[in-house]
KEBA-695046 format. One record per residue (C-alpha): residue number from 0; residue in one letter; y, x, z. Coordinates in steps of 0.5 Angstrom, whole numbers. Last residue first. Example, Ala and Ser with C-alpha at 12.3 -4.5 7.8 and 13.67 -1.06 7.14 Angstrom:
<tordos>
tordo pos=1&code=S&y=-2&x=27&z=14
tordo pos=0&code=A&y=-9&x=25&z=16
</tordos>
This chain:
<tordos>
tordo pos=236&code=X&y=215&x=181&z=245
tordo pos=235&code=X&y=217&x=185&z=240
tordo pos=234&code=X&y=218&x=193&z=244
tordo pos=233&code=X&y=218&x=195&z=252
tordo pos=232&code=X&y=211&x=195&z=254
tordo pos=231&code=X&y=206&x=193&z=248
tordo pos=230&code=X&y=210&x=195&z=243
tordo pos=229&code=X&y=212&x=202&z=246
tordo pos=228&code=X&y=204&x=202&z=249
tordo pos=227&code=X&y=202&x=201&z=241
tordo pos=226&code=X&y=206&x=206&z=238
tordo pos=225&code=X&y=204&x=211&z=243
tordo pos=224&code=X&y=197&x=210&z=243
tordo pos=223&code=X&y=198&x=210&z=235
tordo pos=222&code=X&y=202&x=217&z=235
tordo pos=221&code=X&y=196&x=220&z=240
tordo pos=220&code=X&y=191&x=218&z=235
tordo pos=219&code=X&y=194&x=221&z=229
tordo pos=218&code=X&y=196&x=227&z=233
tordo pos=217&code=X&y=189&x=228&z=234
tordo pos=216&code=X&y=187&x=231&z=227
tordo pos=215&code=X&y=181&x=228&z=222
tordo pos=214&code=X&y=183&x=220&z=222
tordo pos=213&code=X&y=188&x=223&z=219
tordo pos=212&code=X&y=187&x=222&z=212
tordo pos=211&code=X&y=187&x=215&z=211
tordo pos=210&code=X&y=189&x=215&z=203
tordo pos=209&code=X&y=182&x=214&z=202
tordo pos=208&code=X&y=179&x=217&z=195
tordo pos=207&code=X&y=176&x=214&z=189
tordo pos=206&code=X&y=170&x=210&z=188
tordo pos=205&code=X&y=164&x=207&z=191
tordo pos=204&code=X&y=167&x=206&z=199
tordo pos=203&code=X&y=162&x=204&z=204
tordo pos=202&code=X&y=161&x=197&z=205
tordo pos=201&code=X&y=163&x=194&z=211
tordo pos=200&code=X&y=160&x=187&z=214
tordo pos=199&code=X&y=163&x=182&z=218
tordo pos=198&code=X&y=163&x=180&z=225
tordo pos=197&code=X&y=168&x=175&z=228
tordo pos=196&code=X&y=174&x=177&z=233
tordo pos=195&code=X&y=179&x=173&z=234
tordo pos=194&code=X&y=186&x=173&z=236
tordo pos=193&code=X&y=191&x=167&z=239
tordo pos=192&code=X&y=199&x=168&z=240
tordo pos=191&code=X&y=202&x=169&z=246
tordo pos=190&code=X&y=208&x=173&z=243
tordo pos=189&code=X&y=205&x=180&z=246
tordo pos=188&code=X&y=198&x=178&z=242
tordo pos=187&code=X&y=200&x=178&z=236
tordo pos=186&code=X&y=205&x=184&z=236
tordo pos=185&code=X&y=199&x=187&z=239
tordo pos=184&code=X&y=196&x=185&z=234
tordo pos=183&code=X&y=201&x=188&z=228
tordo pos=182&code=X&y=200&x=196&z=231
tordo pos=181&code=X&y=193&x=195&z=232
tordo pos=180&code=X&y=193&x=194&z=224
tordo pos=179&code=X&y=200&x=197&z=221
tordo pos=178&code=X&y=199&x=204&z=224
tordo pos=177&code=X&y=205&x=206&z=220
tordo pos=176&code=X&y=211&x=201&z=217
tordo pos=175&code=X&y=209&x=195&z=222
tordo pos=174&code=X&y=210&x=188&z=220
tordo pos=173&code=X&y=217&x=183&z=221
tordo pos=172&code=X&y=219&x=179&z=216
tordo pos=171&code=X&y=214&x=176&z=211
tordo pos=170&code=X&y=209&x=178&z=218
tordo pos=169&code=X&y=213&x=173&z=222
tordo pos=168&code=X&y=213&x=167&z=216
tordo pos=167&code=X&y=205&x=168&z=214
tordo pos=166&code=X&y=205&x=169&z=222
tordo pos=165&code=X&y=206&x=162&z=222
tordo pos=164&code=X&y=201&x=159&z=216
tordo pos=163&code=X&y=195&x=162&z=219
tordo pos=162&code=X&y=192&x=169&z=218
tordo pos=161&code=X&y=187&x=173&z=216
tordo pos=160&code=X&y=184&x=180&z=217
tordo pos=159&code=X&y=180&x=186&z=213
tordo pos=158&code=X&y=183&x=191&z=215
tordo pos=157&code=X&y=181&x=193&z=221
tordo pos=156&code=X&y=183&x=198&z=225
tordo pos=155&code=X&y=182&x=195&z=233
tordo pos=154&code=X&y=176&x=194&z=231
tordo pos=153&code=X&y=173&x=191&z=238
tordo pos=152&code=X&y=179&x=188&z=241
tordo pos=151&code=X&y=180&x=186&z=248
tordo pos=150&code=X&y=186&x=183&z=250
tordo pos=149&code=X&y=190&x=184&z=256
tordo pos=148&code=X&y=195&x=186&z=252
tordo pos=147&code=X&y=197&x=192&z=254
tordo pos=146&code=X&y=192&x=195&z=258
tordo pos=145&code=X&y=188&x=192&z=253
tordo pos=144&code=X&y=191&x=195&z=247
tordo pos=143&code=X&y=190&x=202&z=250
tordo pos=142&code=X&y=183&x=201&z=251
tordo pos=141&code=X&y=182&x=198&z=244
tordo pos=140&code=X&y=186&x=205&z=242
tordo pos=139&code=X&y=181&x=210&z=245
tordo pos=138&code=X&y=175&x=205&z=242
tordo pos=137&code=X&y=178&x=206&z=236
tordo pos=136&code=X&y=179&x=213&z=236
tordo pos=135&code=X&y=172&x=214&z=238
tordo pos=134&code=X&y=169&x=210&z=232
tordo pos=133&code=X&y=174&x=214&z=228
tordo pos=132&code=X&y=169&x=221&z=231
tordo pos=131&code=X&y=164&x=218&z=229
tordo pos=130&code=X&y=164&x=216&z=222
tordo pos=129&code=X&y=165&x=209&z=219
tordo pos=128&code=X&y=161&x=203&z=221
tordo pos=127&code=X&y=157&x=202&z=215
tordo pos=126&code=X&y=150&x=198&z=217
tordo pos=125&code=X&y=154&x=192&z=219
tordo pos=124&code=X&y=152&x=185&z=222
tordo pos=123&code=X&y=147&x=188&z=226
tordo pos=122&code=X&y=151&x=191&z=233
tordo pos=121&code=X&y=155&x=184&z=233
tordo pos=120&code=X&y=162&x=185&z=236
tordo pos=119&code=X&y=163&x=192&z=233
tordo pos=118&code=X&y=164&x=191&z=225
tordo pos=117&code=X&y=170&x=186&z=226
tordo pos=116&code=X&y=173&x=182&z=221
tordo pos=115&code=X&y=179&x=180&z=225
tordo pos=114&code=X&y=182&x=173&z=225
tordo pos=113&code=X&y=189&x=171&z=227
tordo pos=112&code=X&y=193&x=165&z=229
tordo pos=111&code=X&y=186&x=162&z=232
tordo pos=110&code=X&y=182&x=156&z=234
tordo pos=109&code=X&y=186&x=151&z=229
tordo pos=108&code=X&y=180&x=148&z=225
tordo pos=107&code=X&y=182&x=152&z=219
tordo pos=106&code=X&y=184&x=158&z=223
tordo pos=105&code=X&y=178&x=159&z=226
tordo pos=104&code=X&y=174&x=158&z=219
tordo pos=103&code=X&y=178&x=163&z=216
tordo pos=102&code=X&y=174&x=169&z=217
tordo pos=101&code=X&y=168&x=166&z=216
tordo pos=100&code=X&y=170&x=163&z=209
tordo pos=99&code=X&y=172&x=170&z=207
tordo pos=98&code=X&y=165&x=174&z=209
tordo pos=97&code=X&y=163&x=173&z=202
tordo pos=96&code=X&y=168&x=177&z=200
tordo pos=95&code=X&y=166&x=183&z=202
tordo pos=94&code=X&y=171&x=188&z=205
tordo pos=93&code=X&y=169&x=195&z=202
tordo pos=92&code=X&y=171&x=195&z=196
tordo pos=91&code=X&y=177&x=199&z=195
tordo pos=90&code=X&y=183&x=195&z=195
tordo pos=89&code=X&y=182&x=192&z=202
tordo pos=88&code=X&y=183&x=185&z=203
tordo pos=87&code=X&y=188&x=181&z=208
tordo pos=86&code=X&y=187&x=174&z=208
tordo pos=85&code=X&y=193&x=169&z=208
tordo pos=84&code=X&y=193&x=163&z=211
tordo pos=83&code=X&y=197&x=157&z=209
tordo pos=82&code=X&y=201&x=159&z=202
tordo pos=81&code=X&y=207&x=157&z=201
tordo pos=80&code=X&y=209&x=161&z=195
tordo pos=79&code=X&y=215&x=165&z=197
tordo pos=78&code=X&y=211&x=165&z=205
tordo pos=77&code=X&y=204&x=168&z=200
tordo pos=76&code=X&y=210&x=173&z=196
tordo pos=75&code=X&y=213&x=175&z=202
tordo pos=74&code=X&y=207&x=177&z=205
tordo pos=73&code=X&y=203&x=180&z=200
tordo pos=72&code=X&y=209&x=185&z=200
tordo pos=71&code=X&y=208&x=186&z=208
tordo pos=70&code=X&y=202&x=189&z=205
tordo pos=69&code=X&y=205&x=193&z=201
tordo pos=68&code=X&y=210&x=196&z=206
tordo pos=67&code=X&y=205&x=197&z=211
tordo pos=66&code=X&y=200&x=200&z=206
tordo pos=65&code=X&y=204&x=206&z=204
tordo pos=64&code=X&y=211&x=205&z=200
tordo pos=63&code=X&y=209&x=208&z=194
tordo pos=62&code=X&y=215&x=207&z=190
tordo pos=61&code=X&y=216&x=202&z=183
tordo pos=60&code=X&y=211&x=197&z=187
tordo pos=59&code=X&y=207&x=194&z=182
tordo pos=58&code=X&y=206&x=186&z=184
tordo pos=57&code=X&y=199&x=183&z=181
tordo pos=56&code=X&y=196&x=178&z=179
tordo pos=55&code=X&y=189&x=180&z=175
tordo pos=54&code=X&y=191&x=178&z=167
tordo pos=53&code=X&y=185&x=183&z=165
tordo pos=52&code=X&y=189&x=188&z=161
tordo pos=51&code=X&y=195&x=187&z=166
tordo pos=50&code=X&y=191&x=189&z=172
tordo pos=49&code=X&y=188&x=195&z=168
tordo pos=48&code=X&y=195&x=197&z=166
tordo pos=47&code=X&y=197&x=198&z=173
tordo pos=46&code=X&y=191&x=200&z=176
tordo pos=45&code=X&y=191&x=206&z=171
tordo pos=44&code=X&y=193&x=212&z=175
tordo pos=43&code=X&y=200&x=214&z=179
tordo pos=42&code=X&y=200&x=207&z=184
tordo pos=41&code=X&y=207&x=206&z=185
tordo pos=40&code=X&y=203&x=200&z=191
tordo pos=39&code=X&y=200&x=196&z=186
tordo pos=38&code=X&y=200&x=189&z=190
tordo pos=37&code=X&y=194&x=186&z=187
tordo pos=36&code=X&y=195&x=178&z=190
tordo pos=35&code=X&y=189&x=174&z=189
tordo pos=34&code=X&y=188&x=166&z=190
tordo pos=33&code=X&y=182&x=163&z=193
tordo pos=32&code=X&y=180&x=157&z=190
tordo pos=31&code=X&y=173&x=156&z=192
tordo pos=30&code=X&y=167&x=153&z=188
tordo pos=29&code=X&y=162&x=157&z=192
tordo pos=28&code=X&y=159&x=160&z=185
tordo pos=27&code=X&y=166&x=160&z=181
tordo pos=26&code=X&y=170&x=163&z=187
tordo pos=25&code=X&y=164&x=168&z=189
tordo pos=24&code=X&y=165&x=170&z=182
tordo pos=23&code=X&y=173&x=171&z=181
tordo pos=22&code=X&y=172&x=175&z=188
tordo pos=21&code=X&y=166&x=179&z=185
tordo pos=20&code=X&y=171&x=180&z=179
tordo pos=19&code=X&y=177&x=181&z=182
tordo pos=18&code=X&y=174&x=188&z=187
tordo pos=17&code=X&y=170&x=190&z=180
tordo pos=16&code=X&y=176&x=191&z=176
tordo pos=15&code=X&y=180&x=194&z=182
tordo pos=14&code=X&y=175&x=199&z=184
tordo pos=13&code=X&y=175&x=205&z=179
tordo pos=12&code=X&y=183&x=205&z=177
tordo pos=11&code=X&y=184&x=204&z=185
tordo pos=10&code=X&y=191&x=209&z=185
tordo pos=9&code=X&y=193&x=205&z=191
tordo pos=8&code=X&y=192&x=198&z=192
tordo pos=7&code=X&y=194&x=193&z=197
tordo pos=6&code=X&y=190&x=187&z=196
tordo pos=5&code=X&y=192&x=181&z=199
tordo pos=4&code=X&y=188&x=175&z=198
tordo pos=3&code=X&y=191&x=168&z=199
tordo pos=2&code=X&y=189&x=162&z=201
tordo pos=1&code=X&y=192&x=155&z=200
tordo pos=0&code=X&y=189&x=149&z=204
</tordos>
């Protein structure tokens, strides 16, 4: 199978190198072929030209679009090249390669249309699981997509994704602007679709600052709640 890396990446001059290089590693060692795509998302540092100097796959978005729009660029790109899973991967390093082929495996043996790297199903499986009051958020939001869904899902942000051939399609065309991660499961979910949850390990970020910033003010939150109740109860189904 063809699998794709999406990496968006916004001013991410310190990780973007070190991000490649530990995947081109991790390919050599374990003899994988995972194709990578750095989607430059109008960053306003040196992530361009250092993709460009060390020949590292990329898309330069001409604006900043936010991580829906750079995402949903790695999607085109994946349905363009006729990918058959495509893996989203954060830019800034916290995502660990070596949990790719965990991510995967589901979909491979058609037990899944999404997986998502979770830090909560397995207490031990990561010693990084982000600040108190995120975590509250994020067991605010999963209450909110089981009312909705059914479903529960444990890490309702997480980034660190993968997804069959099907909704390489779906998401080419339709993927959430704002509040992407929670907002696209419930998507999913509502179009009967499987999610599963399989344990991962987070790294903290080494470099740079994250483009999350709101996580500190509760309208933030609100606004996910009410974007996940509108799809839920009366948007795509």
């Amino acid at each position: 199978m063809k699998v794709l890396l999406i990496i968006p990446s916004f001013n991410e001059e310190d990780n973007v190198l070190d991000n490649y290089n530990k995947i081109m590693n991790y390919n050599k060692k374990y003899k994988s072929n995972f194709d990578v795509i750095v989607i430059d998302d109008g960053s306003s540092d040196k992530t361009k030209e250092i993709c460009e100097e060390n020949d590292i796959p990329h898309i330069s978005l001409v604006h900043n679009l936010g991580i829906g729009g750079a995402v949903q660029t790695g999607y085109k790109y994946a349905l363009i090249n006729d990918f058959d899973i495509a893996i989203q991967f954060d830019g800034d390093g916290q995502h660990d390669i070596n949990y790719a082929n965990k991510l995967i495996e589901p979909i491979i043996n058609e037990n899944a249309d999404m997986v998502i790297g979770s830090r909560f199903i397995d207490k031990t499986s990561s010693k990084f699981k982000s600040s108190k009051a995120r975590r509250f958020g994020i067991n605010i939001i999963s209450i909110f997509m089981k009312i909705v869904t059914g479903k529960k899902i444990y890490d309702t942000t997480s980034g660190f994704r993968a997804v069959n051939k099907k909704l390489i399609q779906y998401f080419a065309i339709n993927y959430p602007v704002e509040y992407p991660e929670p907002v696209s499961t419930v998507e999913v979910l509502k179009k009967k679709m499987c999610v599963k949850e399989v344990p991962v390990s987070m790294n903290e970020r080494e470099n740079g600052i994250s483009s999350i910033k709101t996580w500190k003010k509760v309208y933030y939150m609100i606004n996910v709640v009410l974007s996940i109740l509108t799809v839920g109860i009366g948007g795509k189904k």
